[in-house]
C-alpha positions, 0 to 999 in steps of 0.5 A, spaced: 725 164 149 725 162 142 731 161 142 733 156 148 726 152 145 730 152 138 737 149 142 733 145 147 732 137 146 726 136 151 722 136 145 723 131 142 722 127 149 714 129 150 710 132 146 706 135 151 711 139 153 712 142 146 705 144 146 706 147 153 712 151 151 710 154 144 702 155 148 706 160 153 711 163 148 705 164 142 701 168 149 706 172 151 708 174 144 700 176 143 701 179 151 706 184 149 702 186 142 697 187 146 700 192 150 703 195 144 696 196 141 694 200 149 700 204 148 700 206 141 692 209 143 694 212 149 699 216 146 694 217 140 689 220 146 695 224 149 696 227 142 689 229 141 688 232 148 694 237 147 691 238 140 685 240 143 689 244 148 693 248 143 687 250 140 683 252 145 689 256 147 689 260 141 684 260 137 679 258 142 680 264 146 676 269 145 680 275 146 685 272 142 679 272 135 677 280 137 685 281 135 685 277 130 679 281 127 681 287 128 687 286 125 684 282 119 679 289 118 685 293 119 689 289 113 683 289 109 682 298 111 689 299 108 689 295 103 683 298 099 684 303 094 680 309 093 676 310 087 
């Protein structure tokens, strides 16, 4: 759109075109960031959602704690030296 109002010469015959012409491509243009800014948030909120997911798979699990612990205590056992 751009480029065909760069080589077209109906500009120069009426302003009101011109303005009329640039006001659709400067809305469109600000449509499409538009769209961007909502995609670039929903992958945010996707992003967040399976963060959430992830965490409440593993370390959100409560069997998954008891192992953790019971290793942790187990590694901690072996590692003490008596006196």
């Amino acid at each position: 759109m751009a480029w065909y109002g760069a080589e077209s010469g109906f500009f120069v015959q009426t302003p009101l075109y011109c303005f009329l012409y640039w006001g659709i491509f400067v809305v469109l243009l600000a449509v499409s960031f538009y769209v961007v800014v909502l995609d670039v948030r929903y992958i945010r909120l996707l992003y967040a959602l399976e963060k959430r997911e992830l965490f409440l798979q593993t370390l959100g699990d409560e069997e998954f704690r008891k192992h953790l612990i019971g290793a942790q205590e187990e590694g901690i056992t072996k590692n003490k030296r008596p006196d």
